[in-house]
C-alpha positions as CSV (number, residue, x, y, z in Angstrom):
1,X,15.6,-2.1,13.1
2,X,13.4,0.8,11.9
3,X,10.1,0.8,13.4
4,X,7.2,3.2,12.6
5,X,5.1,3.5,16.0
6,X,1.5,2.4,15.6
7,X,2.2,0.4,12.2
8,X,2.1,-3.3,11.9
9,X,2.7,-5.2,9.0
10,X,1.7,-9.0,8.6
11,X,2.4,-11.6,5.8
12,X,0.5,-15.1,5.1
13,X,2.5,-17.4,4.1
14,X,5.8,-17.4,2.7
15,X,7.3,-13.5,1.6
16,X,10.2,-12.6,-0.4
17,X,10.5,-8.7,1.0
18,X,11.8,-7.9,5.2
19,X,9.0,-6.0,7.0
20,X,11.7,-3.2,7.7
21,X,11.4,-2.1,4.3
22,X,7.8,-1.4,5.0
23,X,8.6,0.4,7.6
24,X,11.0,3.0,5.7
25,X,8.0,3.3,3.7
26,X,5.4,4.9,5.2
27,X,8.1,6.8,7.4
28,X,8.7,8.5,3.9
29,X,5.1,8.4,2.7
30,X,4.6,10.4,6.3
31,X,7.3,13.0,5.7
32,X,6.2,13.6,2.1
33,X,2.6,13.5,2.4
34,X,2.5,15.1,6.4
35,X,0.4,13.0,8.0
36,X,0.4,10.9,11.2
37,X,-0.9,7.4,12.3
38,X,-3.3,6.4,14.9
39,X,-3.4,3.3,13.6
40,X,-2.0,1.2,10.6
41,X,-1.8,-2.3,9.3
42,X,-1.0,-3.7,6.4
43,X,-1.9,-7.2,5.6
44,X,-0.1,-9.2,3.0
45,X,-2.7,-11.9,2.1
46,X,-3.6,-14.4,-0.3
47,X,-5.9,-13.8,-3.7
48,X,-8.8,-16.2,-1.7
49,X,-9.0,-14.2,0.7
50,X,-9.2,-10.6,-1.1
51,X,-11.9,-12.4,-2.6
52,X,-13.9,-13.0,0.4
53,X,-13.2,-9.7,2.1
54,X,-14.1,-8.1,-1.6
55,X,-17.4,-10.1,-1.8
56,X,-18.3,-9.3,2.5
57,X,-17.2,-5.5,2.3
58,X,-17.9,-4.4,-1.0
59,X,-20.1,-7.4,-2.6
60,X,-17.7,-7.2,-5.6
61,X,-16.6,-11.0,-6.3
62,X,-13.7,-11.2,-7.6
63,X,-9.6,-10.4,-6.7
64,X,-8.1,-7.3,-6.6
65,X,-4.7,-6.3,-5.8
66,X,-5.3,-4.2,-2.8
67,X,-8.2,-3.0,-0.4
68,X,-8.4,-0.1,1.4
69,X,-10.5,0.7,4.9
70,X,-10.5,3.8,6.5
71,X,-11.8,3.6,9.8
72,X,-11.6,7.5,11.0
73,X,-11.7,9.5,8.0
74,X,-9.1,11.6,9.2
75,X,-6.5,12.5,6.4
76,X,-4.1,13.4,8.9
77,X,-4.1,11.3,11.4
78,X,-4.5,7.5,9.7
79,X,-6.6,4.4,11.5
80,X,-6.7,2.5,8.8
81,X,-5.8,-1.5,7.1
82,X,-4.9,-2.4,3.6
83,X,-5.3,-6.1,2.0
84,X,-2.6,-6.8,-0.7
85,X,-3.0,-9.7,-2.3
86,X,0.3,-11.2,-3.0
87,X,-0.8,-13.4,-5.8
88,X,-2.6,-10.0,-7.6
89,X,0.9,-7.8,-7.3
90,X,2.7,-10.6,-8.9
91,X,0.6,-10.7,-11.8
92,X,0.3,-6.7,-11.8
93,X,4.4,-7.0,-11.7
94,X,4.5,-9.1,-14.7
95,X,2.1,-7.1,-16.5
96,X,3.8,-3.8,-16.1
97,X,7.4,-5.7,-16.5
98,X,8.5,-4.5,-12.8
99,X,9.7,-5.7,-10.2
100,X,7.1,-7.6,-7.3
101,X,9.0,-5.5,-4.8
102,X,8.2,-2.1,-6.4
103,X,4.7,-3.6,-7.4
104,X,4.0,-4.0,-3.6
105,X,5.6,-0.7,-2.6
106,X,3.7,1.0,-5.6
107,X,0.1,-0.9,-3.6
108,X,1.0,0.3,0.0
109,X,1.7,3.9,-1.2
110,X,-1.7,3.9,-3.2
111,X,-3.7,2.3,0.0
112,X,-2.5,5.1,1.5
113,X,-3.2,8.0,-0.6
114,X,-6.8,6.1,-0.5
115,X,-6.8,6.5,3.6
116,X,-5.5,10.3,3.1
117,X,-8.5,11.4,0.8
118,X,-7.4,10.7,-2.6
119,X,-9.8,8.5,-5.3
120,X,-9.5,6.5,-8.2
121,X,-13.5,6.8,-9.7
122,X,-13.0,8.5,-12.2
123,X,-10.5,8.8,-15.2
124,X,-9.2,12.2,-13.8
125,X,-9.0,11.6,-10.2
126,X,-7.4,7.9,-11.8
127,X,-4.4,10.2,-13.1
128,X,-3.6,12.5,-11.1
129,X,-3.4,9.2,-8.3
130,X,-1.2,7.5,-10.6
131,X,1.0,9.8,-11.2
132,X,1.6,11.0,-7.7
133,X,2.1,7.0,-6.5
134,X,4.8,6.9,-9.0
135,X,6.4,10.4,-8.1
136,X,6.3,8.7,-4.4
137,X,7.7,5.0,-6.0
138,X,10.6,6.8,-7.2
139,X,11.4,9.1,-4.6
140,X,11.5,6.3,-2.2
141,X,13.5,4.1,-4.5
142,X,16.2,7.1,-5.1
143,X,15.5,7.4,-0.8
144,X,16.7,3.9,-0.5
145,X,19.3,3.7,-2.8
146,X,20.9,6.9,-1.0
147,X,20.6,5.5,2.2
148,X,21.4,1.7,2.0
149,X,23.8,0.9,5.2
């Protein structure tokens, strides 16, 4: 199995996708964006509760696909958890007619451009994001195709 050191990934509930995969991710999110972890975990949860950590953290009450906390700052060394909701990817999935596997690869790469110093406040900074997540979507879904064993 291919293991990233210092990442864990966990899933409530029922979950279609192998935690390997999520692995291979970040191993090629860390070769193409050069950074190391301290620390990572990635939580697969439900929409109920990215509400509640939404309204505790960030008193915003509603869902959101994915939350972000950065808990050293350090863009190149991550300590750091993202919140995906499960329920909130399927529906982004749906409404950008892909896949729910590339919809929660797409989430885990932007939660970690978020913990390496990128932003989404502003319609700029909301472009040039988008446009390198799916840059790294499709490198790692060429990456994968290349390498399946």
């Amino acid at each position: 199995m291919f293991v990233v050191k210092n990442l864990k990934v966990n899933f409530s509930g029922f979950f279609e996708i192998k935690k390997g995969i999520f692995h291979k991710l970040v191993e090629y999110l860390k070769n193409e964006l050069e950074f190391d972890i301290s620390f990572l975990i990635i939580n697969f949860v439900s929409a109920d509760l990215i509400t509640q950590i939404n309204i505790k953290y960030l008193n915003h009450h509603y869902s959101t696909d994915i939350i972000t906390f950065n808990y050293n700052g350090n863009s190149k060394k991550l300590d750091g958890e993202l919140y995906i909701s499960k329920e909130d990817a399927k529906l982004n999935a749906e409404k950008f007619r892909v896949s729910c596997q590339d919809e929660y690869y797409r989430l885990v790469i932007h939660g970690i451009l978020h913990l390496i110093g990128y932003d989404d406040q502003n319609k700029n900074a909301k472009l040039v994001m988008k446009r390198l997540e799916n840059k790294l979507l499709n490198g790692f879904v060429n990456y994968i195709s290349a390498n399946k064993n």
